[in-house]
C-alpha positions in Angstrom: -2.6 -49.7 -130.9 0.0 -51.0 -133.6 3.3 -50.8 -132.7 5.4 -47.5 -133.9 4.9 -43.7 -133.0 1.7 -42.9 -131.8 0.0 -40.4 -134.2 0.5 -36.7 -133.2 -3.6 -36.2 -133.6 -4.0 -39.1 -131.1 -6.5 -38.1 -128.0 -4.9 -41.1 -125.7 -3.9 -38.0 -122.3 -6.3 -36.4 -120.6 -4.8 -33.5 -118.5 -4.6 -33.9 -114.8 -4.8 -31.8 -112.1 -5.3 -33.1 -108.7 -3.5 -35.0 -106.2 0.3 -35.7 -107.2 0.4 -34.6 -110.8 3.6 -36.8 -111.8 1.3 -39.6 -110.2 -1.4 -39.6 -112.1 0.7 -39.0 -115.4 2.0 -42.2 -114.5 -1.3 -43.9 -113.9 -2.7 -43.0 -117.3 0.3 -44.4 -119.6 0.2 -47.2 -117.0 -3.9 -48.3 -117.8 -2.8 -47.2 -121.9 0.4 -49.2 -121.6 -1.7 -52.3 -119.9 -5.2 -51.9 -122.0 -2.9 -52.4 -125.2 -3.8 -48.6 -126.7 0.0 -47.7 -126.2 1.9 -51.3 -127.7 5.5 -52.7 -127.3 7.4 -50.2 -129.1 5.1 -47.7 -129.2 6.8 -43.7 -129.2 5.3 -41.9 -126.5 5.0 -38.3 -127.8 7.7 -35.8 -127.0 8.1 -34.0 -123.6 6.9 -30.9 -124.8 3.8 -32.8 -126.2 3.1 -34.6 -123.5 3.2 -31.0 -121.3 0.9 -29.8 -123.8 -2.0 -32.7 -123.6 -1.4 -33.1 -119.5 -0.8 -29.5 -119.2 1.5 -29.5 -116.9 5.4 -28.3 -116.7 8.0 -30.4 -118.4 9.9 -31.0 -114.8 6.5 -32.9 -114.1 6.8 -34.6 -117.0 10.2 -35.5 -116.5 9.2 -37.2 -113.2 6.7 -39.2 -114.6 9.1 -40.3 -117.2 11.6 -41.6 -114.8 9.2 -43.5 -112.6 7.7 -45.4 -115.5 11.9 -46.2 -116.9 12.1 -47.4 -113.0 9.3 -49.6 -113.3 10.3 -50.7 -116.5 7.6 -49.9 -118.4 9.3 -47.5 -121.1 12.8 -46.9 -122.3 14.4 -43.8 -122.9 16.7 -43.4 -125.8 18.9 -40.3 -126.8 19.7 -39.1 -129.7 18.0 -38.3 -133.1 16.2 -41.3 -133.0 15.7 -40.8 -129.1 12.3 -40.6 -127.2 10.4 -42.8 -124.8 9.8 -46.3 -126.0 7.0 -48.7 -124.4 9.0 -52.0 -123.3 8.4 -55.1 -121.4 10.0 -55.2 -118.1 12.1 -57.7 -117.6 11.8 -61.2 -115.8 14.8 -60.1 -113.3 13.1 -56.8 -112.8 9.6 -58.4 -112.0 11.4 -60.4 -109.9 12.7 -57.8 -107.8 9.0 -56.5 -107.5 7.8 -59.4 -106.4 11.2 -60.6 -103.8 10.5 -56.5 -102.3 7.0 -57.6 -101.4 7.2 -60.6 -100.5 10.5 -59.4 -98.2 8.1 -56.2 -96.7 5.3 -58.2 -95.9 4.9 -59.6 -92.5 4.7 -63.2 -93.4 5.3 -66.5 -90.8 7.8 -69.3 -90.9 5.1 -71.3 -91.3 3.0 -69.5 -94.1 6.3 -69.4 -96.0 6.8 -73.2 -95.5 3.0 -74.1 -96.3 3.6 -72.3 -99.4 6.8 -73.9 -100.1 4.9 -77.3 -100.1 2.5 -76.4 -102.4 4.8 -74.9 -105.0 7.6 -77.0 -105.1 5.9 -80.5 -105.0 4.1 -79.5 -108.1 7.2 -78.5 -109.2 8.5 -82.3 -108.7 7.3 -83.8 -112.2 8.8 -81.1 -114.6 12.0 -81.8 -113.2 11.5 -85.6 -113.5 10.9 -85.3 -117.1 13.1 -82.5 -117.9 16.2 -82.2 -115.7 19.4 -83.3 -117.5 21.8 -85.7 -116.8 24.6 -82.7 -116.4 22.0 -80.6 -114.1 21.7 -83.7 -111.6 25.5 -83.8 -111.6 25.1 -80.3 -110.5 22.8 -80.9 -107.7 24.9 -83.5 -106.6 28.1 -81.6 -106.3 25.9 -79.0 -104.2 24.9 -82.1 -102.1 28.9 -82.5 -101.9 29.7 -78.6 -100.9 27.1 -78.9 -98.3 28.1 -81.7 -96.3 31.8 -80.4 -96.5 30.7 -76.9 -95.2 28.7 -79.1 -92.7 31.6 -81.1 -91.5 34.0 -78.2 -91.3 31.0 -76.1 -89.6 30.4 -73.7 -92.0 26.7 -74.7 -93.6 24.8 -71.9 -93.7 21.1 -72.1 -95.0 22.1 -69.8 -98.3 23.1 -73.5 -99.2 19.9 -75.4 -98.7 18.2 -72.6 -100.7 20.7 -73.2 -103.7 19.9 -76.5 -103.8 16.3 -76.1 -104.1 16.5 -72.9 -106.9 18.4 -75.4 -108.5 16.2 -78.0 -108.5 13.4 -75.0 -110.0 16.1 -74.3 -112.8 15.7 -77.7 -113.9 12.3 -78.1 -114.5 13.3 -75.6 -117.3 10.6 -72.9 -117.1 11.4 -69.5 -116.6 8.8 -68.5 -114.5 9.5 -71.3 -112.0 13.1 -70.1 -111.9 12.1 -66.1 -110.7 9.0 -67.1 -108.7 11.8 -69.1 -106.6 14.0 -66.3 -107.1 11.4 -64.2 -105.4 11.0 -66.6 -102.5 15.1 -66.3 -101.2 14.5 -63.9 -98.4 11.4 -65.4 -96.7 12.5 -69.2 -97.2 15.9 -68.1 -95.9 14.2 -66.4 -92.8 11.8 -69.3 -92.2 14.9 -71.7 -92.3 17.1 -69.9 -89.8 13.6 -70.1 -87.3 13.7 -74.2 -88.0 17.2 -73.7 -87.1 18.1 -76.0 -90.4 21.8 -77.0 -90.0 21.7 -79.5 -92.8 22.5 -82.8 -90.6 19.3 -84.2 -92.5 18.5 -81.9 -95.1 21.6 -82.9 -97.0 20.8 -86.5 -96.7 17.1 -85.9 -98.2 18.7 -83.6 -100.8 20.9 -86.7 -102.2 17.9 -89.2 -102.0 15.6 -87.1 -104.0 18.1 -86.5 -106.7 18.5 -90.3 -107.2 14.5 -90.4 -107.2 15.3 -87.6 -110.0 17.9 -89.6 -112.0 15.7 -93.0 -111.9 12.8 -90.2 -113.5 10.8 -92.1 -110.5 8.4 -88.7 -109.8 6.0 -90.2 -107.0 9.1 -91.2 -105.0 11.0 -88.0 -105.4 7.6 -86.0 -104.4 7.4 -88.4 -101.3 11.2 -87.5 -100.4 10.5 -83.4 -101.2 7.2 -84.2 -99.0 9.1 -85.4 -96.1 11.6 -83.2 -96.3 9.1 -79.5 -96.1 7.1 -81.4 -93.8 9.9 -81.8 -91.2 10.9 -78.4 -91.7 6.9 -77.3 -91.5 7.0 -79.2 -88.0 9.7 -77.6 -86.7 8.7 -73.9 -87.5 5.3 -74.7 -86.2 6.6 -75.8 -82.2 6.2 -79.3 -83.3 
């Protein structure tokens, strides 16, 4: 469907009437929102409407209203011009989504590792061809924060994982940037169980951005290879 108000004759509801009501209200927009039938922008029908066509109470509506404005599928607007507006969630919001089950699930030091090598070596040749001269400044000065904090014994692994979002922020792609951004938590944890304290790390971290500077991909995937790999060992007993 077109974006705009949907059409006050339009059979898009079906009423429900088992399990969790507000549930299953949410479902249905859900498969309408996601099949294209309700677009970006799209008015859902009003609250007494939509009681009518699920026929169910308004405080059930309601319910269903705020989980989908939770999940940021809709956006609800007061007013004479109010209503419920379809919306696209955000990139920080998906994020979230994604960092909650990634967080909740029981993953390993070394699955999150394994993964790490696979995403962020084929990461390697965006930033090569993309990174500025300013954002390798940047990643040099977090090179210099970290072996301060090292010296004065303050490094904490937060630091390593700066680097490395960093690193994802340069490769200037959006999606790389919150898929990283999802990973914090379980690269943080599988960090602490290599018990990284940055002796080396930092050292790596300085050599690939010179491989980054002298756009010299296949060396800086070798140093980014190296540099996983120890940490893979270490997780994994080795």
């Amino acid at each position: 469907m077109s974006d705009g108000v949907v059409p006050s004759n339009a059979d898009l509801f079906q009423p429900v009437a088992v399990g969790r009501i507000s549930q299953a209200i949410v479902h249905q927009v859900r498969a309408l929102i996601r099949s294209g039938e309700l677009g970006i922008g799209a008015r859902l029908p009003s609250e007494r409407e939509l009681c009518e066509r699920f026929e169910v109470s308004r405080v059930t509506v309601r319910e269903a209203l705020r989980v989908l404005e939770a999940g940021g599928l809709i956006d609800i607007r007061v007013g004479a011009r109010g209503g419920a507006f379809v919306t696209a969630p955000t990139t920080r919001r998906i994020g979230e989504g994604i960092t909650d089950l990634l967080s909740l699930s029981a993953l390993s030091a070394v699955e999150v590792t394994e993964a790490r090598e696979v995403f962020e070596l084929g990461v390697v040749p965006l930033v090569c061809a993309r990174a500025t001269e300013e954002e390798l400044d940047e990643l040099v000065e977090l090179c210099n924060e970290a072996e301060r904090a090292r010296d004065a014994g303050t490094y904490t692994v937060t630091m390593s994982f700066d680097f490395h979002l960093q690193i994802a922020a340069a490769a200037h792609n959006p999606a790389l940037v919150m898929l990283m951004r999802s990973l914090r938590e379980p690269v943080l944890m599988s960090l602490r169980e290599a018990q990284h304290e940055g002796r080396q790390g930092v050292a790596e971290h300085r050599t690939f951005v010179e491989a980054v500077r002298a756009r010299d991909p296949e060396r800086a995937q070798r140093i980014m290879a190296d540099h996983l790999q120890r940490t893979a060992r270490r997780v994994a007993g080795h």
